[in-house]
C-alpha positions as CSV (number, residue, x, y, z in Angstrom):
1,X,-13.5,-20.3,1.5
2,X,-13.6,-24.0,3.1
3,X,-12.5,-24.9,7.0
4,X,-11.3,-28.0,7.6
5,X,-10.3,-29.5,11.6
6,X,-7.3,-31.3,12.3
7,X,-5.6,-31.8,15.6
8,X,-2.2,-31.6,14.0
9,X,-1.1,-29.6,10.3
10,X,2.1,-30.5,9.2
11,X,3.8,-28.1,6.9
12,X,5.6,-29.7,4.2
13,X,6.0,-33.3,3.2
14,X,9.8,-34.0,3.7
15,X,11.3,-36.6,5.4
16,X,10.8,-35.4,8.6
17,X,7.9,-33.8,8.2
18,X,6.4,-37.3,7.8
19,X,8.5,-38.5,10.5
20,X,6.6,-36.2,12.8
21,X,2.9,-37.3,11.1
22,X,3.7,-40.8,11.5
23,X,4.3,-40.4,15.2
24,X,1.4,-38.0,15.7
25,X,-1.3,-40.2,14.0
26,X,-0.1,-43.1,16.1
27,X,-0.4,-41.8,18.6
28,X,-4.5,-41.4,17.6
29,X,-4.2,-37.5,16.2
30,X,-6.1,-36.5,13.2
31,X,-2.8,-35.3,11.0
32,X,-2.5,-33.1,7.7
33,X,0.3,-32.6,5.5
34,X,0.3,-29.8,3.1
35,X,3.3,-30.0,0.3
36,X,3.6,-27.3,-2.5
37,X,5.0,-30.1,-4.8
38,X,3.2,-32.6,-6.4
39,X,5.2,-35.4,-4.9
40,X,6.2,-36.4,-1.7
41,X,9.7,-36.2,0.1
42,X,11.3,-32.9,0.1
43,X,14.8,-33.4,-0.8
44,X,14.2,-36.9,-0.5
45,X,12.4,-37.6,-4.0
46,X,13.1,-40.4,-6.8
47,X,11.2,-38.6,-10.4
48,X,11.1,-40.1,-13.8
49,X,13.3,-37.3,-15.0
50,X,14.0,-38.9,-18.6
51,X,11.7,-41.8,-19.6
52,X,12.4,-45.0,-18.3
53,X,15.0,-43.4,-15.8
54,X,14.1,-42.9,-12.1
55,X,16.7,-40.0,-10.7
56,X,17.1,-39.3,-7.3
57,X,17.0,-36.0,-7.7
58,X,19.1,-34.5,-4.6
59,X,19.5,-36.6,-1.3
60,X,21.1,-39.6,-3.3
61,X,22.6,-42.1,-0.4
62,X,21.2,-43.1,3.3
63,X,22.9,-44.6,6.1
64,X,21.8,-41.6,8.9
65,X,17.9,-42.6,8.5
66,X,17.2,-44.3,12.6
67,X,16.2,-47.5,12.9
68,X,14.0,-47.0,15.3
69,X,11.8,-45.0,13.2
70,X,11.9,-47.4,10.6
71,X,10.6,-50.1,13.0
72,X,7.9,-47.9,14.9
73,X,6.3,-46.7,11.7
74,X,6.6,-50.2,9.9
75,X,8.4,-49.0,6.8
76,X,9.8,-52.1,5.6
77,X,5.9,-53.4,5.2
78,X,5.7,-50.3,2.8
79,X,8.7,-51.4,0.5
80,X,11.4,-49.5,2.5
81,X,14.9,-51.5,1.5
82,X,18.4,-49.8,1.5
83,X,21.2,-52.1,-0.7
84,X,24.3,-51.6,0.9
85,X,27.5,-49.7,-1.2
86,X,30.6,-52.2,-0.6
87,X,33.2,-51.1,-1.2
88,X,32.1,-47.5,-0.1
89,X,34.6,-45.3,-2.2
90,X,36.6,-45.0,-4.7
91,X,39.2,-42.5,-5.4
92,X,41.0,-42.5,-9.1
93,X,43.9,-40.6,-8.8
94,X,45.6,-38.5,-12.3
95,X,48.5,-40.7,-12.3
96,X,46.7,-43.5,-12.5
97,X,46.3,-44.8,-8.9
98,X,43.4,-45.4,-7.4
99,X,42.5,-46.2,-3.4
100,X,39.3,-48.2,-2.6
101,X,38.0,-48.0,0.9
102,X,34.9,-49.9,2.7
103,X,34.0,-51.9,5.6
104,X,36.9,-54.4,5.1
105,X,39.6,-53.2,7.4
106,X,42.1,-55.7,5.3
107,X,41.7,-54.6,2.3
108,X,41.4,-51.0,3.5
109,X,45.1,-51.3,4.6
110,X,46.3,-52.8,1.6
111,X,44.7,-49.9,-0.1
112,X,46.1,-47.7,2.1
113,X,49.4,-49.1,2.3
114,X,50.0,-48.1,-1.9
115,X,50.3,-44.3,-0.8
116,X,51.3,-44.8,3.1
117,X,52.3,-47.8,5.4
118,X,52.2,-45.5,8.4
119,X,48.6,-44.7,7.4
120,X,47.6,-48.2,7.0
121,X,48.4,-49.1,10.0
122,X,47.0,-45.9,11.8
123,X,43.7,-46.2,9.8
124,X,41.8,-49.0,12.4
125,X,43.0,-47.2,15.3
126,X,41.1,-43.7,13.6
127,X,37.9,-45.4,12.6
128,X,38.0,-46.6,16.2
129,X,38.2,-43.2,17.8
130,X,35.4,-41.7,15.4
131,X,33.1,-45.0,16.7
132,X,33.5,-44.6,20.2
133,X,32.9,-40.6,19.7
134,X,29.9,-41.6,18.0
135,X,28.9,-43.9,21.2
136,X,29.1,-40.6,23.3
137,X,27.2,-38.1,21.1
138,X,25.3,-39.8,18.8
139,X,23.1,-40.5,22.0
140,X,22.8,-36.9,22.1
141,X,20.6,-36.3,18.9
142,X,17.6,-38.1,20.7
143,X,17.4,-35.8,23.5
144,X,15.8,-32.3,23.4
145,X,18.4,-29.5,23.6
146,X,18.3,-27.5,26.9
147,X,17.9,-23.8,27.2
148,X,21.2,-23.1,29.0
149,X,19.8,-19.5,30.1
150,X,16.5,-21.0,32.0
151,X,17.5,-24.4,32.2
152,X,14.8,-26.9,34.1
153,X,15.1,-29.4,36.9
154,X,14.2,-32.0,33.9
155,X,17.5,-30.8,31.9
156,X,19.1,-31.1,34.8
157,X,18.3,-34.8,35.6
158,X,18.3,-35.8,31.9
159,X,21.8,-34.1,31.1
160,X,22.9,-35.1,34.4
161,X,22.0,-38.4,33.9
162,X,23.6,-39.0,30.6
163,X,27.1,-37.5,31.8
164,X,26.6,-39.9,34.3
165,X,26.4,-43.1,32.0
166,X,29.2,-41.9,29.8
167,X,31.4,-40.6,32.6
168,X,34.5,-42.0,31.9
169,X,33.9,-42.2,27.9
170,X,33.7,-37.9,28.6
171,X,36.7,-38.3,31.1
172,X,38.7,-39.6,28.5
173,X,37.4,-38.0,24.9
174,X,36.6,-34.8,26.4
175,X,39.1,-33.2,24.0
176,X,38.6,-35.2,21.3
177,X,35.0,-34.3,21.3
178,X,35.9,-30.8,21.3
179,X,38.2,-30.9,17.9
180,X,35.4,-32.4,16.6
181,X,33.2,-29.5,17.2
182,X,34.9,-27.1,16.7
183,X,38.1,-27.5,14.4
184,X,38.8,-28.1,11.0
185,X,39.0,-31.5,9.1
186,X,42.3,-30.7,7.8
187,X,43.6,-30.1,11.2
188,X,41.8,-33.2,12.5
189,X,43.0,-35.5,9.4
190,X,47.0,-34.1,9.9
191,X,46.5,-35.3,13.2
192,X,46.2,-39.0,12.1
193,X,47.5,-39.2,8.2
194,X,50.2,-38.3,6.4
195,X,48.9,-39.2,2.8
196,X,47.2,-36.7,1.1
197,X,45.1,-39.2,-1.1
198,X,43.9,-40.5,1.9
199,X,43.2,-37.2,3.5
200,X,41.5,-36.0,0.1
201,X,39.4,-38.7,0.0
202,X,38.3,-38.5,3.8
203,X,38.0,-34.8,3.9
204,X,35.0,-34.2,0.7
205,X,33.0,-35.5,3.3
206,X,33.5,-32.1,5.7
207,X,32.5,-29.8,3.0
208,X,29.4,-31.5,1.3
209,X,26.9,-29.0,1.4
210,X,28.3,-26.2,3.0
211,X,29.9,-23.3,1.4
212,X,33.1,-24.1,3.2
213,X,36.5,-25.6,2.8
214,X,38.5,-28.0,5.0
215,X,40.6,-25.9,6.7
216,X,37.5,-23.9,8.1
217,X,36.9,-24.5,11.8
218,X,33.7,-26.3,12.0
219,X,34.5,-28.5,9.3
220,X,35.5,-31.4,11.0
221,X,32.0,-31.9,12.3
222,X,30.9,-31.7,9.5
223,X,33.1,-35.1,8.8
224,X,31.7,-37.1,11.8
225,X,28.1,-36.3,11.0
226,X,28.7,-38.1,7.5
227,X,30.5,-40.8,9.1
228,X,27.8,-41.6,11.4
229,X,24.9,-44.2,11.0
230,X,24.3,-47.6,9.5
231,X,23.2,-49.5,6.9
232,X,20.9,-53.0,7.3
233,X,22.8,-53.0,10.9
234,X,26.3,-52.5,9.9
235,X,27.9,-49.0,11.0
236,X,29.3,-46.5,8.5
237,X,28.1,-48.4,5.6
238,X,26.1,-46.4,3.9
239,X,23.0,-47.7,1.0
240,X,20.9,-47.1,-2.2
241,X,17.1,-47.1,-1.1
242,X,15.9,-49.2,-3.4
243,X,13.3,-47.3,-5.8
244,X,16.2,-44.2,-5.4
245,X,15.7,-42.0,-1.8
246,X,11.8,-41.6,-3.1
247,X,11.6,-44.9,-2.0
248,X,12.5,-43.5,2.1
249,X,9.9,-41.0,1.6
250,X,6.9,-43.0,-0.3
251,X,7.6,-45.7,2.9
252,X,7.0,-43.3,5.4
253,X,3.6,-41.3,3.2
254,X,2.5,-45.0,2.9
255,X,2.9,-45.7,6.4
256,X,1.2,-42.1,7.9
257,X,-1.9,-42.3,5.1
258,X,-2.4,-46.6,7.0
259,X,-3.0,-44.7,10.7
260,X,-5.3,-42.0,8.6
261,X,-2.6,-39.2,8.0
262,X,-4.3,-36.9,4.8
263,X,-1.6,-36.0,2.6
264,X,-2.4,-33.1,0.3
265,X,0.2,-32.2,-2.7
266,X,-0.2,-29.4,-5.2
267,X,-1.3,-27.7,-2.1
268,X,1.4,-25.4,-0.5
269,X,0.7,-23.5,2.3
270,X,0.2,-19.0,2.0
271,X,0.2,-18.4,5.5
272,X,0.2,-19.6,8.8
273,X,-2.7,-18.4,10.4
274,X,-3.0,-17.2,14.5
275,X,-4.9,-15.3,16.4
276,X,-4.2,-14.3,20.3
277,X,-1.0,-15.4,19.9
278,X,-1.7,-19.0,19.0
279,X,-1.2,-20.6,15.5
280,X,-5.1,-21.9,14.6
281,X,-3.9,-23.4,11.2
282,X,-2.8,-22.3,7.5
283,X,-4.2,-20.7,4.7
284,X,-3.0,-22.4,1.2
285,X,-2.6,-20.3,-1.6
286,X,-5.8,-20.7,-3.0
287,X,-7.3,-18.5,0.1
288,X,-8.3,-22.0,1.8
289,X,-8.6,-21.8,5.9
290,X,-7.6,-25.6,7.4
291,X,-8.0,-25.4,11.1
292,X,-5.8,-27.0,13.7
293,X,-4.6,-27.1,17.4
294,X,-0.9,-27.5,16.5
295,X,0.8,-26.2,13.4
296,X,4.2,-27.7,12.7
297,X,6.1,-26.4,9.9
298,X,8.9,-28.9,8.3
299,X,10.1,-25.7,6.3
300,X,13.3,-24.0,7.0
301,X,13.5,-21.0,10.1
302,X,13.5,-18.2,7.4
303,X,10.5,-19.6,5.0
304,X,8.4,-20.5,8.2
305,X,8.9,-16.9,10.1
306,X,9.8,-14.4,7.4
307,X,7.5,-16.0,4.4
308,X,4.5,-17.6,6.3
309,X,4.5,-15.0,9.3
310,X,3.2,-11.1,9.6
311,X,6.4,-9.6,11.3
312,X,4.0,-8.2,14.1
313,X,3.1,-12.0,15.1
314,X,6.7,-12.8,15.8
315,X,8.6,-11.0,18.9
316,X,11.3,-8.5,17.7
317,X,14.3,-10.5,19.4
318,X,13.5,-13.5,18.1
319,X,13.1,-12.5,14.5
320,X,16.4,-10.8,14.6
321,X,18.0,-14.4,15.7
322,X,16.4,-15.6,12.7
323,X,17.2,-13.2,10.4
324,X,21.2,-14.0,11.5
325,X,21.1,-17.5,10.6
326,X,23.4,-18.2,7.6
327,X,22.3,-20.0,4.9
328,X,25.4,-20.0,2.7
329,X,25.9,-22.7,0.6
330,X,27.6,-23.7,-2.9
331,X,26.6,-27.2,-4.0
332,X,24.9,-28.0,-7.8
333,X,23.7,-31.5,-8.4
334,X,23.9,-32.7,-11.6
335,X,22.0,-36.2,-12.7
336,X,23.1,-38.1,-16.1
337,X,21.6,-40.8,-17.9
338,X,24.1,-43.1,-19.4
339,X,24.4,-45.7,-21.8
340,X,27.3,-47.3,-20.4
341,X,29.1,-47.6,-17.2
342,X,32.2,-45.3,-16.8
343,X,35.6,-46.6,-18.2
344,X,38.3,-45.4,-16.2
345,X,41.5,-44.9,-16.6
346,X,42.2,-46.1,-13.4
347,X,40.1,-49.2,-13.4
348,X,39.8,-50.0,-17.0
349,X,36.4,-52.1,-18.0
350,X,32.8,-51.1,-18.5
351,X,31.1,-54.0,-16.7
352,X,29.5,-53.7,-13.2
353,X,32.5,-53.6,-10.6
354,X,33.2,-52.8,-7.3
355,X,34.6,-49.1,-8.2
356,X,31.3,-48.8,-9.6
357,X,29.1,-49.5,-6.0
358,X,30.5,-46.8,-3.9
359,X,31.0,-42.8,-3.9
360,X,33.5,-42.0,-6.8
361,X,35.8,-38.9,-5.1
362,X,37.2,-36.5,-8.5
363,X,39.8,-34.4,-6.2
364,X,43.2,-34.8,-6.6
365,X,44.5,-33.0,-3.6
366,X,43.6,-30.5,-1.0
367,X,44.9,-27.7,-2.1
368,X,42.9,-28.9,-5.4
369,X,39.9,-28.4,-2.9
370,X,41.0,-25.3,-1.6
371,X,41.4,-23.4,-4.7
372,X,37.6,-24.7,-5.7
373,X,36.4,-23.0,-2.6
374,X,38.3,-19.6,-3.4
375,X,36.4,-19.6,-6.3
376,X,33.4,-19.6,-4.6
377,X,34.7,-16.8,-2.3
378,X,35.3,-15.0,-5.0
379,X,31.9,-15.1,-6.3
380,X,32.1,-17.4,-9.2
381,X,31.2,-20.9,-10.0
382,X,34.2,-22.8,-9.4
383,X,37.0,-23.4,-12.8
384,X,37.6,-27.1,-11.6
385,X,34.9,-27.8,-9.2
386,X,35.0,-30.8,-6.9
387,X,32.8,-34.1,-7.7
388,X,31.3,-36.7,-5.6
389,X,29.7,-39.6,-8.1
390,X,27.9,-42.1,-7.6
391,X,25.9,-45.1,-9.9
392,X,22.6,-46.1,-7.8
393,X,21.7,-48.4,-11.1
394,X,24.4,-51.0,-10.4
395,X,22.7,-52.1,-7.7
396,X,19.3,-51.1,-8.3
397,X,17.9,-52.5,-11.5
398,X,14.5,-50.3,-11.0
399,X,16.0,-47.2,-12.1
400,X,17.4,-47.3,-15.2
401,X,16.4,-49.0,-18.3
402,X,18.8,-52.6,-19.0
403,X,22.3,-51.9,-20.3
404,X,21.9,-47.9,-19.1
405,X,22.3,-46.3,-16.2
406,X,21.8,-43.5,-13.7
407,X,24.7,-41.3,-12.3
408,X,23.8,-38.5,-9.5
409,X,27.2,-35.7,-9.2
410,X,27.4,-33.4,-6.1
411,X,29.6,-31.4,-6.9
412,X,30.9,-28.2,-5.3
413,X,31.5,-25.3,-5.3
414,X,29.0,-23.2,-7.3
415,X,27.9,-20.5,-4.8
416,X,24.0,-19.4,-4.3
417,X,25.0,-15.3,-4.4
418,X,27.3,-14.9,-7.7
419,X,29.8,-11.9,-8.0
420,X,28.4,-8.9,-10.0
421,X,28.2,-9.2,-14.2
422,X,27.8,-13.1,-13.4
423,X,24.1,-15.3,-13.4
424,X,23.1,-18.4,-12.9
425,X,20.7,-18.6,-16.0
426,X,24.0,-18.4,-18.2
427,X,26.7,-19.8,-15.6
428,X,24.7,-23.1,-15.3
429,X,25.9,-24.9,-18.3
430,X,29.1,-23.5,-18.3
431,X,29.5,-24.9,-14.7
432,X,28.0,-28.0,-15.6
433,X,30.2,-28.6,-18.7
434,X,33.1,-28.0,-16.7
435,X,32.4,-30.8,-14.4
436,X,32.0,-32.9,-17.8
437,X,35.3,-32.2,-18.7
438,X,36.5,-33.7,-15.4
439,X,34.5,-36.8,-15.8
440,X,36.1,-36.7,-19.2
441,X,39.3,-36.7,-18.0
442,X,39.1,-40.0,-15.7
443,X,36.4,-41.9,-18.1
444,X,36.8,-41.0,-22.1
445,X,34.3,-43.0,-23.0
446,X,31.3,-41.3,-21.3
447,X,31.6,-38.2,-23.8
448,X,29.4,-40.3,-25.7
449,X,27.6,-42.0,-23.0
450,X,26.0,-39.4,-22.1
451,X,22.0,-39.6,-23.0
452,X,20.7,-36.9,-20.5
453,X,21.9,-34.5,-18.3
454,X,19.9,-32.3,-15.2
455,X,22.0,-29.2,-13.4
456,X,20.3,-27.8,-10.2
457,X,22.0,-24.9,-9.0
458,X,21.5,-23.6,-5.3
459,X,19.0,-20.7,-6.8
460,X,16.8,-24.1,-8.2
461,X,17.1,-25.8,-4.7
462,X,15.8,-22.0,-3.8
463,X,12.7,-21.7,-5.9
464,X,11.7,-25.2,-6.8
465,X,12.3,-26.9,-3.2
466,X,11.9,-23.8,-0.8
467,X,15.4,-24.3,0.6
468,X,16.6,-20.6,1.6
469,X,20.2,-20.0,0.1
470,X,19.6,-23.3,-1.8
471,X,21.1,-24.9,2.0
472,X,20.4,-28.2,2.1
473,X,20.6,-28.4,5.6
474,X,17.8,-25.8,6.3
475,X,21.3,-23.3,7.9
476,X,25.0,-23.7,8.3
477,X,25.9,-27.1,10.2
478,X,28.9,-25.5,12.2
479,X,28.9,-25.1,16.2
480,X,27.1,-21.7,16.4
481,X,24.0,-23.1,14.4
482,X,24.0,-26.4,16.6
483,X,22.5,-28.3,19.4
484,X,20.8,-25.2,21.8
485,X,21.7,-22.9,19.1
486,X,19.8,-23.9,16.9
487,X,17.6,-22.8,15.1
488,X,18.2,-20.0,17.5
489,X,19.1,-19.8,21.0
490,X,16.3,-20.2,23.3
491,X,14.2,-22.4,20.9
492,X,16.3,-25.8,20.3
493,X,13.4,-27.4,21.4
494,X,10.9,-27.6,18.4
495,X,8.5,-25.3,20.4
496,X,8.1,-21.5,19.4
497,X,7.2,-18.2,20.6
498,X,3.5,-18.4,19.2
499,X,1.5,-21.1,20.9
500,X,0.5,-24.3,18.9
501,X,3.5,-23.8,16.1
502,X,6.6,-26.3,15.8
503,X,9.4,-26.7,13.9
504,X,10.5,-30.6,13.2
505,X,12.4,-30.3,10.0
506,X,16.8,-30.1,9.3
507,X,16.4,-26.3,10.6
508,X,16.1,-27.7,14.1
509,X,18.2,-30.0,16.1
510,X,20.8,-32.0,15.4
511,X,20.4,-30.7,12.1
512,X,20.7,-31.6,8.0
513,X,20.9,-35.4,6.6
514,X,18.1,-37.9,6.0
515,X,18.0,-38.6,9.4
516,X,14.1,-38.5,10.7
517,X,15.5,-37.2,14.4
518,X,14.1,-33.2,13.7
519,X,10.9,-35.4,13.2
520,X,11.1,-37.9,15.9
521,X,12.3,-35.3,18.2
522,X,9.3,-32.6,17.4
523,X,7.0,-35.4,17.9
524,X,7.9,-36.0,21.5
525,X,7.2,-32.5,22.7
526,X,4.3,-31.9,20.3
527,X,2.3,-34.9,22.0
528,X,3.8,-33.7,25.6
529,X,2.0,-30.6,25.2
530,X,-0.7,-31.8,23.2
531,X,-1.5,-34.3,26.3
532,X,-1.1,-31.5,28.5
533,X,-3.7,-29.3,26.5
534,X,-0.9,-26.4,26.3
């Protein structure tokens, strides 16, 4: 058994996990990260799946990554490059329609304008509202939540202070910003539209990742956190990371391992080790002790307190919180090699275009949506799922060999618990050639395209990436699991109730995305209290 002494050990190698090193070792700590997996990134990984093809094997698009973060770590000096999707969708339609939609608000009408002229001329005036709601709470990610039941004279002044700045934007948007939060995209989207190809297209954005459907309160959240961020300067555009989204996370290990971060992979952590109520460091699985002053785990609430804990370590209260956080989800990604771009109906021609740049939306209608998500309720991996596409290789000529490309399908809704009599070992290729049908349907020509195909199921995202439920988000993105909720009430802010131990990945505040702010955030208090010796 071997010690080793670190001021800081960092749980996991994920986005923000590295986030949180890359601020710590600049700041002049001694930094470890321990990552079970042999490669770096989390969910945030580009692997050589197939040879010659370099998948992005979940996260698959950026746009919510700050650039802030990339400036103070220096990422674009360690090969960090988005390429920017425009157009950013496109929606084929089974009659044969189509509607393309980017950050052109011309040709955005014109789209719009084939399947409503009330919604064309409506649509500014809506991506207006969701920019000025993001000028009032986007603002919010960066601060550290407040305990509302013991708040401080420093919540106070900060929240006091902000209110202050925004007053009349919260004068005005007050109720706006409560929709948001709490409603349901399809309310939100009847509000404005009246097409429901427009509304289709707008709402698969409410429901990715989560185990929900649009009409769910919550949901519409769920919509503004997608439609936030920026790509290369230019709001809601969002971009391929050149390289695929390993390229995000080999930046940021790059940048930590230049200020002296040590990165160990094939090395995941057993247990987290304290002793008078303080975390002193982990113990990997080989029986390893690594000492440290701070532990900070990037892993999800229930991994990092029910897995890596003793329940006897953990007060009872706060272990019950944890216990009730939900987890449900229902998304399977599924990753082809082809060896031709898509033909569609739609948009006839197998040459790079502009349909082929941006998200390709398969579903037809809501209620299309809404009977995939009563499948899930039911138990069973949806009959006619939903599909998100999307071709990184058009614009990225590092991923796929010449001629052949890459295509990366979120598609839900194939639930994580499965009705009795039913298991994912023999529902995963059923599932998967289901969604093949669909892409059938809209693109003949890739039934013989196809040269490779990859399903990961939520019980994969479970046992190969440590993500409880298979929840991408690290827990349910709706209002109860937010802002000083979450992970659980009392601890929004990274700090927990053993001594020395953080949390800075998507478990904590505000929550799931490729966004580095868990990271960011977690770094500010760690280094508060690392500079006050607590």
């Amino acid at each position: 058994m071997s010690t080793s002494q670190f001021d800081a050990i960092i749980i996991g190698a994920g986005h923000n996990g590295l986030v949180t090193a890359g601020y710590l070792a600049k700041a002049g700590l001694k930094v470890a990260v321990f990552e079970r997996r042999e490669v770096v990134g989390g969910c945030a990984v580009t692997q050589e799946t197939w040879p010659g093809f370099k998948v992005s094997s979940l996260s698959y698009v950026n746009s919510l990554f700050k650039p802030e973060i990339v400036k103070d770590l220096e990422l674009k000096k360690f090969g960090f490059e988005m390429l920017p999707r425009i157009p950013s969708s496109f929606s084929p339609f089974p009659d044969g329609r189509y509607l393309i939609l980017g950050p052109d608000q011309k040709q955005n009408q014109e789209q719009i304008s084939k399947f409503s002229t009330k919604d064309a001329a409506r649509y500014p005036e809506y991506e207006a509202g969701l920019d000025e709601l993001s000028g009032i709470l986007e603002p919010m990610m960066d601060l550290i939540p407040p305990n509302p039941g013991k708040l401080s004279l420093s919540d106070l002044s900060t929240y006091g202070l902000f209110a202050l700045k925004r007053r009349k934007e919260l004068a005005q948007g007050w109720d706006r910003i409560v929709r948001i939060m709490s409603g349901s995209a399809t309310d939100f989207l009847n509000q404005w539209f009246e097409s429901e190809e427009l509304k289709v297209t707008l709402a698969t954005d409410a429901v990715i990742g989560a185990n929900a459907s649009p009409s769910m309160p919550g949901t519409a959240y769920v919509l503004f956190h997608h439609v936030m961020g920026e790509c290369n300067g230019v709001r809601g555009v969002w971009g391929y990371m050149r390289g695929g989204m390993g390229g995000l996370s080999e930046s940021l290990a790059s940048s930590c391992r230049s200020r002296g971060v040590e990165i160990f992979t094939g090395k995941g952590v057993g247990k987290i080790l304290t002793q008078g109520g303080r975390a002193t460091g982990v113990c990997d699985s080989e029986g390893n002790e690594f000492r440290a002053k701070m532990v900070i785990s990037n892993a999800d609430p229930n991994v990092t307190f029910r897995k890596l804990m003793q329940r006897d370590e953990l007060p009872a209260e706060f272990l019950s919180q944890v216990e009730g956080i939900n987890y449900d989800s229902a998304s399977v990604k599924i990753n082809l090699a082809l060896g031709e771009l898509p033909d569609f109906k739609a948009c006839p021609g197998k040459t790079p275009s502009a349909w082929h740049k941006g998200t390709i939306h398969l579903c037809p209608s809501l209620q299309y949506l809404e009977d995939a998500y009563a499948d899930s309720v039911a138990g069973r991996p949806s009959q006619a799922p939903i599909l998100e596409c999307t071709i990184p290789s058009v614009l990225d000529n590092t991923l796929a060999p010449e001629g052949k490309h890459i295509m990366n399908i979120f598609s839900q809704y194939g639930p994580y618990s499965l009705r009795e009599g039913l298991d994912w070992k023999e529902e995963k290729e059923k599932y998967a050639d289901r969604v093949m049908k669909i892409l059938y349907e809209y693109a003949p020509n890739l039934r013989s395209a196809v040269l490779h195909r990859e399903v990961i199921t939520p019980l994969d995202l479970e046992q190969e990436y440590s993500l409880t439920g298979g929840n991408l988000f690290h827990g349910r993105m709706t209002l109860d699991q937010m802002f000083f909720m979450r992970p659980v009430p009392g601890y929004a802010d990274h700090r927990t109730p053993v001594r020395g131990l953080y949390m800075c990945g998507s478990g904590t505040h505000p929550g799931g995305g490729v966004m580095g702010t868990p990271g960011k955030n977690a770094s500010r208090v760690i280094l508060q209290d690392f500079r006050k010796g607590i």
